[in-house]
C-alpha positions as a Markdown table, in Angstrom:
| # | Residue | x | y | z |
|---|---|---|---|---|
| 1 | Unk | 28.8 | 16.6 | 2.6 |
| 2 | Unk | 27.6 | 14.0 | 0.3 |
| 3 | Unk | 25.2 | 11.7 | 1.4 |
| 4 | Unk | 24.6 | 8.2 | -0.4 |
| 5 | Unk | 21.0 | 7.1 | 0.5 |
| 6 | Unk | 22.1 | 3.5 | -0.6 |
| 7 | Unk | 24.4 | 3.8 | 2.8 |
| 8 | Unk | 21.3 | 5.2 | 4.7 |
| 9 | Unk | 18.8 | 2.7 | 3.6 |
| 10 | Unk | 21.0 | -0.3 | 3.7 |
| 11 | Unk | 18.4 | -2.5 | 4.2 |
| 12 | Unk | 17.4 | -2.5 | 0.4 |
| 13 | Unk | 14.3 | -3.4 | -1.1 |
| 14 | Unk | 11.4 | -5.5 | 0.8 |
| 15 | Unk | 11.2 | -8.5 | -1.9 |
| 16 | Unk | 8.9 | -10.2 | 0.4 |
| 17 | Unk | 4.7 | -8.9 | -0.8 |
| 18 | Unk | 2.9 | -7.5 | 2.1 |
| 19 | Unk | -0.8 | -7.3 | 3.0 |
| 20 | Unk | -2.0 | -3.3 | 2.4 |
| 21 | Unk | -4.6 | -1.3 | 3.2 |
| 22 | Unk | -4.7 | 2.2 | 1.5 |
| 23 | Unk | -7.1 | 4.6 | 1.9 |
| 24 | Unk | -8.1 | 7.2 | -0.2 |
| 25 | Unk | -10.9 | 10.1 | 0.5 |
| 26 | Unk | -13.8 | 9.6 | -2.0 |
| 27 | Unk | -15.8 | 7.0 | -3.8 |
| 28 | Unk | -14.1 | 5.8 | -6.8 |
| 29 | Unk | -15.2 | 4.7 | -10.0 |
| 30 | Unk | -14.8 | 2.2 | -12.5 |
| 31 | Unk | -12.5 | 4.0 | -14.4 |
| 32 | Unk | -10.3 | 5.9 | -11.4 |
| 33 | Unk | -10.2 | 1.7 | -9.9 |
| 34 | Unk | -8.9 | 0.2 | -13.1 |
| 35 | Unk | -5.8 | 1.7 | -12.4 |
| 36 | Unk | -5.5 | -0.3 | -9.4 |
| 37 | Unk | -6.3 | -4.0 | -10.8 |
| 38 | Unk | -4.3 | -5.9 | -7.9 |
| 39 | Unk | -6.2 | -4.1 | -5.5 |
| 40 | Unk | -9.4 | -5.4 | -3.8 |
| 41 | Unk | -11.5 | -2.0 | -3.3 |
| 42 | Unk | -13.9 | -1.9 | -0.4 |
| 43 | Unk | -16.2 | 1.5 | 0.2 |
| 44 | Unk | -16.3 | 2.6 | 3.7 |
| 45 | Unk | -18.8 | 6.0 | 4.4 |
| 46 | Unk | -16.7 | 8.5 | 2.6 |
| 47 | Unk | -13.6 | 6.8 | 1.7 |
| 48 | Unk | -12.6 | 3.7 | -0.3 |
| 49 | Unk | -10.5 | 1.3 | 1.1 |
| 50 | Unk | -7.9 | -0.9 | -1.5 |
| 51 | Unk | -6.3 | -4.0 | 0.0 |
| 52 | Unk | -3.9 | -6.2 | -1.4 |
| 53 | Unk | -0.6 | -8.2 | -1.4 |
| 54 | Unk | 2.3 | -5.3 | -2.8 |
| 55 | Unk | 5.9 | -5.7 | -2.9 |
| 56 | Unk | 7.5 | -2.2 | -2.3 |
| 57 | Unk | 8.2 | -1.6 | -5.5 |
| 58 | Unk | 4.1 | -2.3 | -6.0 |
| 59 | Unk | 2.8 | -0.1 | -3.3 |
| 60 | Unk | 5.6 | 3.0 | -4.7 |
| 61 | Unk | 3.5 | 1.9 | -8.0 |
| 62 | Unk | -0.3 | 2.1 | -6.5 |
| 63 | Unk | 1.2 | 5.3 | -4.8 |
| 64 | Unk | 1.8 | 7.2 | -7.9 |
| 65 | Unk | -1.1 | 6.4 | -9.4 |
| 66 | Unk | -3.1 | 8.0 | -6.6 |
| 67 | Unk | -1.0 | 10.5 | -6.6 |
| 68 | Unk | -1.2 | 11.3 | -10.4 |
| 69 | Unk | -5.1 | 10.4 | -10.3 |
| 70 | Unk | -4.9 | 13.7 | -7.8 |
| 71 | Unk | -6.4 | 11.5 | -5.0 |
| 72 | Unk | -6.3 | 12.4 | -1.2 |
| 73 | Unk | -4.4 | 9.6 | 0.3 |
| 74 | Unk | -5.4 | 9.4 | 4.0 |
| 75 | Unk | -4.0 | 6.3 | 5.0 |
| 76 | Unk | -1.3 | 3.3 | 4.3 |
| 77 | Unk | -1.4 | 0.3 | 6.6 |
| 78 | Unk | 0.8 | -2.9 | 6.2 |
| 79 | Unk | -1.0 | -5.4 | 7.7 |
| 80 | Unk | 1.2 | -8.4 | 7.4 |
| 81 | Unk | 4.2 | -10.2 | 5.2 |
| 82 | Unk | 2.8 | -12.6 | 3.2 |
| 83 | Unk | 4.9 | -15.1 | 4.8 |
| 84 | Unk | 3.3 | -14.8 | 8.5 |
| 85 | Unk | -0.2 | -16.3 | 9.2 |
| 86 | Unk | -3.7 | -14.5 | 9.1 |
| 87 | Unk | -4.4 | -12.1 | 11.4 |
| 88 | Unk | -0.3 | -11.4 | 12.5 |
| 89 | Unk | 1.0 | -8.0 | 12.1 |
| 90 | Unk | 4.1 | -7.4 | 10.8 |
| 91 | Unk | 6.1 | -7.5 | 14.7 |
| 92 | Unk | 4.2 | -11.0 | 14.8 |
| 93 | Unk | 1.4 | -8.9 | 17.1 |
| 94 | Unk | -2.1 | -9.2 | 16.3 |
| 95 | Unk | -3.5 | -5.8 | 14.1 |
């Protein structure tokens, strides 16, 4: 059987940006953080945090860059749509 993910996934793409968080395991430098220039980076003990506003397409983008920089990704969280107010999750809960 034939499955067309374009039936599965009807919703399409999420045009709207959302607020992310991405962690990644490590301290980066200059040079691993250029390849994230919409990202706000944010060091935290042994990890370092990136935040920022990413359409899907975007955060597939920042995600293959960590993957090909051979980071360890630990952690995505979508904080918000762009569209909601501060501090509203995406459900319209509080984070």
């Amino acid at each position: 059987m034939r499955v067309h993910w374009e039936r599965l996934h009807h919703r399409g793409m999420d045009a709207e940006p959302a607020l992310y968080t991405i962690r990644v395991n490590g301290h980066l430098g200059p040079t691993a953080l250029s390849a994230f220039p919409t990202m706000v980076p944010h060091r935290y003990t042994a990890h370092t945090v990136l935040t920022g506003h990413l359409d899907q397409s975007a955060l597939y983008g920042v995600l293959a860059a960590i993957e090909a920089l051979g980071l360890d990704l630990l952690e995505v969280h979508k904080l918000a749509h762009a569209s909601e107010g501060p501090g509203r999750g995406a459900a319209g809960e509080s984070p």
